[in-house]
Each structure stands twice: as structure tokens, then as C-alpha cells.
C-alpha positions in Angstrom: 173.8 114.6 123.8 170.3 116.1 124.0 169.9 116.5 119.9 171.2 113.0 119.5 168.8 111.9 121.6 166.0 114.3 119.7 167.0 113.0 116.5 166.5 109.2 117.5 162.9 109.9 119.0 162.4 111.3 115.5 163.4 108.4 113.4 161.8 105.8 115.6 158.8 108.1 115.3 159.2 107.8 111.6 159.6 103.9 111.6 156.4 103.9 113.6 154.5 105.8 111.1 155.8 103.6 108.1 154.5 100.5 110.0 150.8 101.4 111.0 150.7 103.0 107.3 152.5 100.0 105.1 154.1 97.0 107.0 151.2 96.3 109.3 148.3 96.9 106.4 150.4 94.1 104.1 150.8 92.0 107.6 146.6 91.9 107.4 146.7 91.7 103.7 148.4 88.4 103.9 147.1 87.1 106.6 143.7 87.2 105.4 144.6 85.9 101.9 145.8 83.1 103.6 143.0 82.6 105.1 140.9 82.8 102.1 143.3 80.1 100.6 142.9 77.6 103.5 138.8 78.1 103.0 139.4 77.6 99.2 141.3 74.3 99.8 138.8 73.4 102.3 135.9 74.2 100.1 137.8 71.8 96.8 138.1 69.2 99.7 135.0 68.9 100.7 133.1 69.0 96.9 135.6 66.0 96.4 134.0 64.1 98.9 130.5 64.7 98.4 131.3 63.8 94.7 132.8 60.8 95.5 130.0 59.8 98.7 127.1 60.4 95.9 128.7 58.3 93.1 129.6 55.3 95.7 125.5 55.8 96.2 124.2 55.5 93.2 126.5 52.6 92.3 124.8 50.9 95.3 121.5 52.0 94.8 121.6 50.9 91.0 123.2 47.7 92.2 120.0 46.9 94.4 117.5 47.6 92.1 119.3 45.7 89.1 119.6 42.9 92.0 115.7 43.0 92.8 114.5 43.5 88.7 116.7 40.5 87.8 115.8 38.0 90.4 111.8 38.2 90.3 112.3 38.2 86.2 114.1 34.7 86.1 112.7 32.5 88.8 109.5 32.9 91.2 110.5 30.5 94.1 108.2 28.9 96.2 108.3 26.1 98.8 106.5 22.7 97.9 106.3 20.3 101.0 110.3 19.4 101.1 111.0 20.8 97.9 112.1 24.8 97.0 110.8 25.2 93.2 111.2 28.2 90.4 110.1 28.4 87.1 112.8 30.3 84.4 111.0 33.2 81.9 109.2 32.2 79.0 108.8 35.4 77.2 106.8 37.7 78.6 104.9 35.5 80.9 106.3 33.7 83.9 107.6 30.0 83.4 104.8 28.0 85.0 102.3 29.4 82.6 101.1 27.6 79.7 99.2 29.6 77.1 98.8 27.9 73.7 96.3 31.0 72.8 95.7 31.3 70.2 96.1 27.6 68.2 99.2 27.0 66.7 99.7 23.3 65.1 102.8 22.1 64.4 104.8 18.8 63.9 106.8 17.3 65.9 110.4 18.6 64.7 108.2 22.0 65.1 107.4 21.7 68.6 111.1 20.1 69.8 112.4 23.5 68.5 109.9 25.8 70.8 111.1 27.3 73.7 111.4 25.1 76.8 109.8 25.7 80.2 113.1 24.9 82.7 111.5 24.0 85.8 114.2 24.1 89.2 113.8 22.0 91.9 115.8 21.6 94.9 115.1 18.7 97.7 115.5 20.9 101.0 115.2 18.2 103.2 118.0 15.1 104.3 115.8 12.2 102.4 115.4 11.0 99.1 112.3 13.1 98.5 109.6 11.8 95.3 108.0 14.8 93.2 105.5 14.8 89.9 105.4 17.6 87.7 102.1 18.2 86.7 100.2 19.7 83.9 97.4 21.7 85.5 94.4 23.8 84.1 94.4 27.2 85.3 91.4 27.5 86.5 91.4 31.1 87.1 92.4 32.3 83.8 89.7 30.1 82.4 86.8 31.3 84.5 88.2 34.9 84.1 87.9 34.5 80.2 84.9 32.4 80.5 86.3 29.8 78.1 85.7 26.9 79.6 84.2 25.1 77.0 87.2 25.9 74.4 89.5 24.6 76.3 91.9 21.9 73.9 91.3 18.5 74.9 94.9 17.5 76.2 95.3 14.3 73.6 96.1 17.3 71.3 98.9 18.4 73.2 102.3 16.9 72.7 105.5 17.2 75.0 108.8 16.5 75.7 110.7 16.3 79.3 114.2 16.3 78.4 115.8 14.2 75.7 113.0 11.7 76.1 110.9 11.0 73.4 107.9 13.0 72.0 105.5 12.0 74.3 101.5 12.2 74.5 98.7 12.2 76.7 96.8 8.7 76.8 94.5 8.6 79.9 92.2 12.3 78.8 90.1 12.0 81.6 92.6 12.7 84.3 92.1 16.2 85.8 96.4 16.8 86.3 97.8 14.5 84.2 101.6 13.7 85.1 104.4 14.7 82.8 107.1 13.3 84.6 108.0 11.7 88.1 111.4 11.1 89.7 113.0 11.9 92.9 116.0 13.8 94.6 118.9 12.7 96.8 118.9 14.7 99.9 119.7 18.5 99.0 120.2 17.9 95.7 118.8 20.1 92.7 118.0 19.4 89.6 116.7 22.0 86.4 114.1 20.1 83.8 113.4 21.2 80.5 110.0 20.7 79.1 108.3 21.8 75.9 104.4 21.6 75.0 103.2 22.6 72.2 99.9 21.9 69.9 99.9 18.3 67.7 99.4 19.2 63.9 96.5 16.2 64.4 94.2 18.2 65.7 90.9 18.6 63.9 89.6 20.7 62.3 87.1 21.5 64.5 89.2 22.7 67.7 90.7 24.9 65.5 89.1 27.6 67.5 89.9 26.1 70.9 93.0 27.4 72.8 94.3 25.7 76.0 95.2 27.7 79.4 97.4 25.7 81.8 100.1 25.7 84.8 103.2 23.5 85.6 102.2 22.2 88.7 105.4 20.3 91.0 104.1 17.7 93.7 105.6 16.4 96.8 104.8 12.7 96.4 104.9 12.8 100.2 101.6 14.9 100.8 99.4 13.2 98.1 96.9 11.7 100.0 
């Protein structure tokens, strides 16, 4: 009984040795590689998402600032006593602007093929609302270039509103002489082509002149 009982404190010795020296290292082993794999699969995960949080980012971001280039390029809006009113890009300058620098006379099937100036206007208000678009000189640009006295003479100047007919100027010594009037229904907008270009009847001696101007809309309502 005794050396049976010897020879089984000797193999569970034995079994003890073999699992501090092999099965508990592999136990760790694994144990720690699966750890390693967890932190791996955590590691993909998360470079996934910052990948996809930065590209949803700059999709916004490059939405915004497409947004705020576009807008300001096509129309400047601006509020006219009852009426909201833009002015459409005309090259590199901004809709309202008229610059016939330098001289360029042309007939009249010439000038109805230039580019039109489309001018928007919206009645904001609940009445039927009166406007005037207006050809103004821009004084500013004129005193800047300190051409004042080579500014065209605006019986030289032909235009077009619409589909109407060529049209001229006949009264020269209004300051803002009108291109067009109508009126709006209440909240109703309306877009309005116009073209201006130089008469091919000018003389020879404004040759040299240029003309610096503005598209100018008016509330009927506040002229005094």
C-alpha cells in the first residue's frame, strides 16, 4: 500500500512539472495572442472610422465653400424699397456694371448678339409694387479715372430690354435716363434681359470716349 501510494505522489509530481514547464507557458502564449488580436481588430476598427468621419468632412466642407463661391459669383442681392434685386455675371465683372471701355461700334444685328445683362427682381411685398430700371453713371469709377470729360454722350448708346425693339436715348439731358418701367403682382419675380452696346453712328470724334455706367432698379414708390 505504502509504494502505491509513493508511486502516485511521483506521477502527480511529474504532471505538475509538465504544467508550470509546457501547459501553463502555451495557456499565456495564447492568451496573450488573443489579446493582441482583439487590439489589432480594434486598431482596423477604429482607422475605418476616422477614414470614413474625415471623408464625410471634407465632402461638407467642399460642399460649403462651392455653396459660398457660387452664390456671390451669379447674383449680388440687395433690397430696393419693396423689391429684392440681383444682377447675373457678365464676364468678369458683376452684372450691374456697364463698361463700354474701350469703344466698340457696332450695328444693330452686332449689338442684339452681345451678352445680355439679366436683371432679377422680386416684389417682396403683398401690392402691386411699380419699379424703373435705370441707366446710371458711375460716378465713382469716373472720378477714380478722372474721365469725366470722355464720358460717351448716351444718344450713342443703343439698347434692347427684351424682345422689344432696338431702342435709343432721345431726351440726353436726363441725368438716369429710364430703360424700362413696369410693375409686379404681389410676390411675384420677374428676370429681364437687357443689352447695351455702342451705335456704329457715333462720330468720329468720340472715338476716344468710353462710357462707365450702372443698372440702377427704382421703387416707384420712394421717388419723391
Amino acid at each position: 500500500m505504502k509504494e502505491e501510494k509513493e508511486v502516485k505522489k511521483v506521477k502527480r509530481r511529474k504532471l505538475a512539472r509538465k504544467l508550470k514547464i509546457s501547459d501553463i507557458k502555451r495557456g499565456q502564449g495564447a492568451h496573450v495572442g488573443h489579446l493582441l488580436s482583439r487590439i489589432k481588430a480594434r486598431e482596423v476598427e477604429l482607422t475605418v472610422c476616422c477614414v470614413i468621419v474625415a471623408l464625410v468632412i471634407i465632402i461638407v466642407s467642399l460642399y460649403f465653400v462651392f455653396s459660398t463661391v457660387r452664390d456671390p459669383k451669379k447674383y449680388n442681392t440687395t433690397m430696393v424699397g419693396n423689391f429684392s434685386v440681383s444682377f447675373n455675371q457678365v464676364e468678369d465683372s458683376l452684372g450691374n456694371v456697364v463698361n463700354l471701355t474701350p469703344l466698340e461700334p457696332m450695328s444693330d444685328s452686332e449689338g442684339l448678339n452681345t451678352v445680355s445683362y439679366g436683371v432679377h427682381i422680386e416684389n417682396t411685398s403683398n401690392q402691386r409694387q411699380n419699379f424703373q430700371i435705370v441707366l446710371q453713371e458711375d460716378y465713382a469709377r469716373v472720378q477714380e479715372d478722372e474721365c469725366g470729360e470722355w464720358q460717351l454722350p448716351y444718344q450713342y448708346l443703343h439698347y434692347q430690354v427684351e424682345d422689344s425693339n432696338v431702342l435709343t436715348f432721345t431726351d440726353t439731358t436726363l441725368v438716369s435716363p429710364v430703360l424700362f418701367s413696369s410693375y409686379l403682382e404681389p410676390y411675384e419675380k420677374r428676370t429681364y434681359q437687357i443689352k447695351i452696346w455702342v451705335s456704329d453712328t457715333v462720330p468720329l470724334e468720340y472715338l476716344n470716349y468710353h462710357y462707365h455706367g450702372n443698372l440702377v432698379v427704382i421703387d416707384e414708390a420712394n421717388i419723391q
